[in-house]
ChimeraX commands (.cxc) that place a marker at each C-alpha (Angstrom):
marker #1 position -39.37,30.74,-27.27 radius 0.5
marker #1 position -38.62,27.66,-28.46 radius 0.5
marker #1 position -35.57,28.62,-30.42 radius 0.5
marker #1 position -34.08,30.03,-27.27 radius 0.5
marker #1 position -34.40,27.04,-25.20 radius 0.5
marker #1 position -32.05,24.76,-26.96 radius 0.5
marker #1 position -28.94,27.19,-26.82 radius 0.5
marker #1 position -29.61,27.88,-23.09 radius 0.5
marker #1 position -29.78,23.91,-22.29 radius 0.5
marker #1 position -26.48,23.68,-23.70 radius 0.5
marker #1 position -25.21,26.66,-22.51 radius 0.5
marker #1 position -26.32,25.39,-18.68 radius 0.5
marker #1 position -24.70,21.99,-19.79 radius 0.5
marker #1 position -21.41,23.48,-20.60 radius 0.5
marker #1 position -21.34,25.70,-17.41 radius 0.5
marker #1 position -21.97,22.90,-15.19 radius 0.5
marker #1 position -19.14,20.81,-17.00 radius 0.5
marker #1 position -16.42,23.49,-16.22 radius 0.5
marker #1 position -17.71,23.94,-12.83 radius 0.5
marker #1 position -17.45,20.21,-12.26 radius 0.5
marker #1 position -13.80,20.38,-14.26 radius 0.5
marker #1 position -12.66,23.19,-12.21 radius 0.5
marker #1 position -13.70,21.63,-8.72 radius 0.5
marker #1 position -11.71,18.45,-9.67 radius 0.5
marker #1 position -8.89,19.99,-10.83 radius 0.5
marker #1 position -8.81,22.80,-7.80 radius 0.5
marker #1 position -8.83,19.58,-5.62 radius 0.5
marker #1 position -6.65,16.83,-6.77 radius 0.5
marker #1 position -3.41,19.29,-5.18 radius 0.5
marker #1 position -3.43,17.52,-2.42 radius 0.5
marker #1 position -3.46,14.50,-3.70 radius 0.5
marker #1 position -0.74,14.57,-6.41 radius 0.5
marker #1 position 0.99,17.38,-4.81 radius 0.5
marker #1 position 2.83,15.01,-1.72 radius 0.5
marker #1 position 3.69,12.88,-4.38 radius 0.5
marker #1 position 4.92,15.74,-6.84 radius 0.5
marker #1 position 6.86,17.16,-4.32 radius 0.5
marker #1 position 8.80,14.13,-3.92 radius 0.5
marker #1 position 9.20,12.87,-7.34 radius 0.5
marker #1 position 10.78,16.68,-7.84 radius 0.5
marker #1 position 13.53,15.92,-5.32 radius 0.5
marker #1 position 11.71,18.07,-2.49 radius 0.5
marker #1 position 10.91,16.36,1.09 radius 0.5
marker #1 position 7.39,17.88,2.25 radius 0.5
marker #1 position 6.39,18.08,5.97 radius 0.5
marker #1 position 3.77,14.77,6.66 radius 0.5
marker #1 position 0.48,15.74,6.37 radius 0.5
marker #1 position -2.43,15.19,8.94 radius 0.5
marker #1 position 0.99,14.82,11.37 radius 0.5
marker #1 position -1.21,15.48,14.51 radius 0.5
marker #1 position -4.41,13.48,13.70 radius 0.5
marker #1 position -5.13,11.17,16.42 radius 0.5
marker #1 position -6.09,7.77,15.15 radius 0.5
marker #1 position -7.71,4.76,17.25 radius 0.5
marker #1 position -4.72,2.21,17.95 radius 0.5
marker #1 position -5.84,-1.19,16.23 radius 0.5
marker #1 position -6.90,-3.81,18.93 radius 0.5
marker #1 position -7.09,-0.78,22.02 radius 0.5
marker #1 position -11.16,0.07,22.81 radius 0.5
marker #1 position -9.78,3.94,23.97 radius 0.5
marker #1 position -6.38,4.09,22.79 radius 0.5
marker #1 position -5.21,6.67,20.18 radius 0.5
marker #1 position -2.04,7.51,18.47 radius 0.5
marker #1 position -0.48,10.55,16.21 radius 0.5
marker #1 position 2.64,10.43,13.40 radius 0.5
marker #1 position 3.36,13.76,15.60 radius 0.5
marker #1 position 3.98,11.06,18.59 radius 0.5
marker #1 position 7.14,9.50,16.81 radius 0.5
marker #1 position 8.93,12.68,15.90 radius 0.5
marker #1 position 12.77,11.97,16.53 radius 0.5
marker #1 position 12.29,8.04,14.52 radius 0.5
marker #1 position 12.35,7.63,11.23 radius 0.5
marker #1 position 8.91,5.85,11.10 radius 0.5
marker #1 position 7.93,4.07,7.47 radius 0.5
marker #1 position 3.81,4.31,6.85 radius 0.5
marker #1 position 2.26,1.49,5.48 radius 0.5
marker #1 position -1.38,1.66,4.30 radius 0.5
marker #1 position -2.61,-1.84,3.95 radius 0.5
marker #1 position -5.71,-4.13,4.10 radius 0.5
marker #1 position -6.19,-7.72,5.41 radius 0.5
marker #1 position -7.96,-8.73,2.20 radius 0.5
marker #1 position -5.35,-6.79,-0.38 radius 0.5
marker #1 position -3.16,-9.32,-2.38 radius 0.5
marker #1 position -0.62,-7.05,-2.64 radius 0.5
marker #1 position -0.24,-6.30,0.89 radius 0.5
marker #1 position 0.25,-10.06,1.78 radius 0.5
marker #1 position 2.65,-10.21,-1.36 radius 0.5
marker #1 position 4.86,-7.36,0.30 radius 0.5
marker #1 position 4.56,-8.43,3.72 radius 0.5
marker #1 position 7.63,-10.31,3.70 radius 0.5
marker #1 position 9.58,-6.79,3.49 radius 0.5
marker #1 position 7.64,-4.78,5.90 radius 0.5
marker #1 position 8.75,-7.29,8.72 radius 0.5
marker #1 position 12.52,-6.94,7.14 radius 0.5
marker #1 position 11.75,-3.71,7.59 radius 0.5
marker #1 position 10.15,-3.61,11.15 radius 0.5
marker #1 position 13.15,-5.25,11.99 radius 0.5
marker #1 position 15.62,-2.99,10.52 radius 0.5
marker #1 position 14.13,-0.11,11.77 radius 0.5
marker #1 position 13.91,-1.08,15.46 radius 0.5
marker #1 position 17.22,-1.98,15.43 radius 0.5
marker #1 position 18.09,1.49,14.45 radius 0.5
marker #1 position 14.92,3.61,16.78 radius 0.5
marker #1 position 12.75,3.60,14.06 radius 0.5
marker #1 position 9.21,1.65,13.72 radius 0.5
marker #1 position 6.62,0.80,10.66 radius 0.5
marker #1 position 3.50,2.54,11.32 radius 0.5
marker #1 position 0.85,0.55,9.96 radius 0.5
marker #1 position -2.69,2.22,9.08 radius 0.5
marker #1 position -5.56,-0.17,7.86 radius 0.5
marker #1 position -7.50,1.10,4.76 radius 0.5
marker #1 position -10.70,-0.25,4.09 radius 0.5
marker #1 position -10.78,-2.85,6.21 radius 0.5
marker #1 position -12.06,-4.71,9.50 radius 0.5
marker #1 position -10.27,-4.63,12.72 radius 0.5
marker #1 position -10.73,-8.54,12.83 radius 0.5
marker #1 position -9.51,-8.71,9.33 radius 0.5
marker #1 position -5.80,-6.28,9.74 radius 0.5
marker #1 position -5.32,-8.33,13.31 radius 0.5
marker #1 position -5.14,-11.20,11.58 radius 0.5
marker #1 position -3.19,-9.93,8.38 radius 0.5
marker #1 position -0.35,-8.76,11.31 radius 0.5
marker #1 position -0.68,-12.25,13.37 radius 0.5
marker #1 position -0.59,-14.09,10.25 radius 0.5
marker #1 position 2.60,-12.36,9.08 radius 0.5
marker #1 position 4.29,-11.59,12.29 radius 0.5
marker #1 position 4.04,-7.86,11.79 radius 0.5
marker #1 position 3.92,-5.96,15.49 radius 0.5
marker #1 position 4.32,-2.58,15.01 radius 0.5
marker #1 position 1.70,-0.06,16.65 radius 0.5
marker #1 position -0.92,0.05,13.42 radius 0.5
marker #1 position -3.95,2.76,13.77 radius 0.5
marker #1 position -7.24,2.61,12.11 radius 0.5
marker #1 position -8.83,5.55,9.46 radius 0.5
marker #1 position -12.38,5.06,10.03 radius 0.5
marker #1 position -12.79,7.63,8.10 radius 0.5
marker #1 position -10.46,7.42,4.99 radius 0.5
marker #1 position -9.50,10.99,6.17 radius 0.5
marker #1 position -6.15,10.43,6.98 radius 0.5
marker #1 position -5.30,8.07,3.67 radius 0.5
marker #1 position -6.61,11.11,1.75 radius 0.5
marker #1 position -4.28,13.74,3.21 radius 0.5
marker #1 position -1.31,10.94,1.51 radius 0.5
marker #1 position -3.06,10.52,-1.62 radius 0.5
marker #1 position -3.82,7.26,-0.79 radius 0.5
marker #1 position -6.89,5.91,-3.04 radius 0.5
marker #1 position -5.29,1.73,-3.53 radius 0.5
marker #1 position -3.52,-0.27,-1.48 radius 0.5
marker #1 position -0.57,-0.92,-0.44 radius 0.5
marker #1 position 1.04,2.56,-0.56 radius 0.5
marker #1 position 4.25,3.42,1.97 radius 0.5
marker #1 position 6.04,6.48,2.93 radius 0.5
marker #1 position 8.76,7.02,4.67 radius 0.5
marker #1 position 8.67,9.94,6.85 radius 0.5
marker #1 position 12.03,11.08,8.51 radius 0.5
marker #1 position 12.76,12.27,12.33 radius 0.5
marker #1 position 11.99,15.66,11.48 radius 0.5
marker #1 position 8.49,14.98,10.50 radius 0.5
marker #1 position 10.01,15.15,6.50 radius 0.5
marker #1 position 8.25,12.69,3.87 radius 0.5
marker #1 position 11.28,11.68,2.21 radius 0.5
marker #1 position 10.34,8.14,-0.20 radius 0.5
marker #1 position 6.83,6.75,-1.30 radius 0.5
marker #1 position 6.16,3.71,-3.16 radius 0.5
marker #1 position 3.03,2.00,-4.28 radius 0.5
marker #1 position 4.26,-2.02,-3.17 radius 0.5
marker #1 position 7.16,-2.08,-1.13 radius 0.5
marker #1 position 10.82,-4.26,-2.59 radius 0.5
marker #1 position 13.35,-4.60,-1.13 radius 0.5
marker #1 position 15.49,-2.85,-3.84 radius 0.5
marker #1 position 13.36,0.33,-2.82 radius 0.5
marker #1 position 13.88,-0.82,0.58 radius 0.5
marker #1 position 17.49,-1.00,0.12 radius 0.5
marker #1 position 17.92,2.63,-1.32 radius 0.5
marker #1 position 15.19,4.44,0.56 radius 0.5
marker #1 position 14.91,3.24,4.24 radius 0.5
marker #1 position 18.88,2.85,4.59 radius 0.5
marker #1 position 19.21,6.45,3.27 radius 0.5
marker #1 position 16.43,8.01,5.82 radius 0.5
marker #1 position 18.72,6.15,8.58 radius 0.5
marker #1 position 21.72,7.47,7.07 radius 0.5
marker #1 position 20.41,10.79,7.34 radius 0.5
marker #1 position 19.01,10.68,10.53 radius 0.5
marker #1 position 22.23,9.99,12.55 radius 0.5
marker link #1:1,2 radius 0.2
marker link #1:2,3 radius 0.2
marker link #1:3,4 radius 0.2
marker link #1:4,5 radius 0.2
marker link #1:5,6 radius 0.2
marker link #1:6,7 radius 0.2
marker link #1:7,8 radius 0.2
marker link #1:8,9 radius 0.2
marker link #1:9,10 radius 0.2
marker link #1:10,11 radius 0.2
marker link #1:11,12 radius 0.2
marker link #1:12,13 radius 0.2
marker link #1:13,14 radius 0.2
marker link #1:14,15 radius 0.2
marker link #1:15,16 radius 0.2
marker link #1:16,17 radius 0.2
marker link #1:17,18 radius 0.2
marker link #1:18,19 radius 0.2
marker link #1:19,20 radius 0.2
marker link #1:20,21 radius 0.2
marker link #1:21,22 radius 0.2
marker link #1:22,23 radius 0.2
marker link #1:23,24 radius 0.2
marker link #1:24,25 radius 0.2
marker link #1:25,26 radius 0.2
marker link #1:26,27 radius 0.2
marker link #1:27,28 radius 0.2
marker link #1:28,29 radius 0.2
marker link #1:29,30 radius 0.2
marker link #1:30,31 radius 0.2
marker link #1:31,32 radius 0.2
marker link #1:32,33 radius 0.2
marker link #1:33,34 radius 0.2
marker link #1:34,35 radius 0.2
marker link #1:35,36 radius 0.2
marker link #1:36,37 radius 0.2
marker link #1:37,38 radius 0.2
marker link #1:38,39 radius 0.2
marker link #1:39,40 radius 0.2
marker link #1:40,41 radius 0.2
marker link #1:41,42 radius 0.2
marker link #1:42,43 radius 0.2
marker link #1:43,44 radius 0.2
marker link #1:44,45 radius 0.2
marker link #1:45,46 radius 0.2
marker link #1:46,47 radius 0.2
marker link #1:47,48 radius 0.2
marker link #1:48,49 radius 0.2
marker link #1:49,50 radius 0.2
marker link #1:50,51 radius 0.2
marker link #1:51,52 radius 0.2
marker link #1:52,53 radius 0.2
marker link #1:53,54 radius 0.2
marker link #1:54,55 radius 0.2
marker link #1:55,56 radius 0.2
marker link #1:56,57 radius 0.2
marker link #1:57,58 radius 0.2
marker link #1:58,59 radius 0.2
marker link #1:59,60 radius 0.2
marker link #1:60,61 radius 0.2
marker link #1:61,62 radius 0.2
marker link #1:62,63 radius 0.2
marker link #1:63,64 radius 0.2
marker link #1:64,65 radius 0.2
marker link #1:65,66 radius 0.2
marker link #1:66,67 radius 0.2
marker link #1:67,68 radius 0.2
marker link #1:68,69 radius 0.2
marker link #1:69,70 radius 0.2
marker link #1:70,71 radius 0.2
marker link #1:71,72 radius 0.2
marker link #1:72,73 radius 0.2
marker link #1:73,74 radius 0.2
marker link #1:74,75 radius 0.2
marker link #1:75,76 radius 0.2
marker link #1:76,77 radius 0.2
marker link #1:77,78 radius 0.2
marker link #1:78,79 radius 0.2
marker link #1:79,80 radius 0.2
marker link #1:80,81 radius 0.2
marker link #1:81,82 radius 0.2
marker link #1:82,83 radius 0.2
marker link #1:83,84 radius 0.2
marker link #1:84,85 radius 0.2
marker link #1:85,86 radius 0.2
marker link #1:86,87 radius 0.2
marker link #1:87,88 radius 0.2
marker link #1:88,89 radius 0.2
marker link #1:89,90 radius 0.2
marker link #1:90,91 radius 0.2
marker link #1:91,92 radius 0.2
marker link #1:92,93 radius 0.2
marker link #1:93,94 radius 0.2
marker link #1:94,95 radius 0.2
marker link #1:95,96 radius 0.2
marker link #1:96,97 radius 0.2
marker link #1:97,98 radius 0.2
marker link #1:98,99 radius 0.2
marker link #1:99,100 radius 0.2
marker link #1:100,101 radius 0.2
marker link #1:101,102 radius 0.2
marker link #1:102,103 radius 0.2
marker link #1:103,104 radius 0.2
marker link #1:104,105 radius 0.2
marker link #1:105,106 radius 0.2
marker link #1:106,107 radius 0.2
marker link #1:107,108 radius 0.2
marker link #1:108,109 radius 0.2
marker link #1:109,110 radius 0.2
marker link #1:110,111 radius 0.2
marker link #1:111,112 radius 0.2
marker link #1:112,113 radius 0.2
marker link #1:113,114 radius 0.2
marker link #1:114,115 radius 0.2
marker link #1:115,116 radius 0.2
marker link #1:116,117 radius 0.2
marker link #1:117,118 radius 0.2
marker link #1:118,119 radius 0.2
marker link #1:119,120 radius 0.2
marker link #1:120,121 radius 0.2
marker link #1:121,122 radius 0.2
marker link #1:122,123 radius 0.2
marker link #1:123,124 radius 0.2
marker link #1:124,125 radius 0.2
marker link #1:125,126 radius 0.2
marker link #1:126,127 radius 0.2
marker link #1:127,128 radius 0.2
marker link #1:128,129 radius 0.2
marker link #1:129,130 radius 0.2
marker link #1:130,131 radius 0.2
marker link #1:131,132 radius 0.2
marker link #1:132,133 radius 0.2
marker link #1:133,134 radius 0.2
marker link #1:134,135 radius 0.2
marker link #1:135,136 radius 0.2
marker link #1:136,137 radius 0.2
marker link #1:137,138 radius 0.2
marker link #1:138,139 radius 0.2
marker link #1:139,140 radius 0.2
marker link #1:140,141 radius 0.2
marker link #1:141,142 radius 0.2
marker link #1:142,143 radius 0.2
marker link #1:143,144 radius 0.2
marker link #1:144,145 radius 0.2
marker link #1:145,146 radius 0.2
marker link #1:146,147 radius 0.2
marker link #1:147,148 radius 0.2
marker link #1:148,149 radius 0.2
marker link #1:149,150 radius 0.2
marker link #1:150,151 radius 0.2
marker link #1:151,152 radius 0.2
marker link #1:152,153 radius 0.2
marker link #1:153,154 radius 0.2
marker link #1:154,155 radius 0.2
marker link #1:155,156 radius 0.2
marker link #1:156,157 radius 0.2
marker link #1:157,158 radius 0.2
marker link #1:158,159 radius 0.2
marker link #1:159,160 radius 0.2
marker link #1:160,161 radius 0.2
marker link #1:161,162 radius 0.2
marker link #1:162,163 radius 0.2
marker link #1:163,164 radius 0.2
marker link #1:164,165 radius 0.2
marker link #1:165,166 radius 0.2
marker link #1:166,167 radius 0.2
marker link #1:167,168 radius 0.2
marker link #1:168,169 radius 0.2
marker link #1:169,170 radius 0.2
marker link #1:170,171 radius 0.2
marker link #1:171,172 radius 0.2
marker link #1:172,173 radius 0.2
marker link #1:173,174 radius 0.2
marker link #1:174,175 radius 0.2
marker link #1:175,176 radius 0.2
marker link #1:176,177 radius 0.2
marker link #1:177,178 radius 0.2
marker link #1:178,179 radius 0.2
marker link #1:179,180 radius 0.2
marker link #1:180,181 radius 0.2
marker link #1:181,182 radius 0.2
marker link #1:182,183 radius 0.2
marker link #1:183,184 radius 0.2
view
């Protein structure tokens, strides 16, 4: 009896590792697949498009991506308390300006963090653009989002055309003045 219990222990062992393989392989597509898509020159539709989010600072208020089809609206995923967020802020309100100029906004979505904390990020750097909370992470994950700061620009045909991980303004140079270009 004994000498069958050994084999099967490892046997169960090595099952449960491929199962556990398979499921995280099966599952990181969404993930790395935005992100694939766009490295490979492709421009996937925005995921999670019509999930309504609670607008920052409203009790009631809620707010899609769907809602600015027609703009060429750049998505930043930030957090009151990220260094890196506070280090690129600087070029998200270049940005926020640029855009508006041209009928296009920033779309802010706070990750991880307060609602006292992200209203006092976007006092504290003179960001106003319409920013919506993910409670539940749910909408970060349909981006691949898993740090902080991570943008995308998403054109007026609901298109994700540029990511980056911290915003420059060289990447902000190439990438937001090319969505504008191409949405005239």
């Amino acid at each position: 009896m004994r000498r069958f219990a050994v084999p099967s222990v490892v046997s169960a062992v090595v099952v449960a590792l491929l199962v556990v393989l398979a499921f995280g392989v099966s599952n990181d597509g969404t993930t790395s697949a935005l992100i694939s898509q766009l490295h490979a020159g492709h421009h996937p539709i925005a995921p999670d498009s019509k999930m309504p989010l609670p607008l920052l600072g409203s009790s009631n208020g809620r707010k899609t991506l769907a809602s600015l089809r027609g703009k060429v609206v750049m998505i930043n995923f930030f957090a009151g308390w990220c260094d890196s967020c506070q280090a690129e802020a600087p070029q998200i309100r270049a940005a926020e300006a640029q855009l508006r100029a041209r009928g296009g906004t920033v779309l802010g979505v706070t990750f991880q963090d307060s609602s006292p904390d992200a209203m006092s990020f976007l006092a504290r750097y003179h960001l106003s653009f319409p920013t919506l909370r993910d409670p539940t992470g749910a909408f970060a994950q349909a981006y691949g989002v898993y740090q902080i700061p991570q943008t995308y620009i998403v054109g007026p045909k609901g298109d994700v055309q540029a990511e980056t991980v911290v915003v420059t303004n060289g990447w902000l140079t190439k990438n937001l003045d090319l969505a504008l270009a191409r949405s005239t």
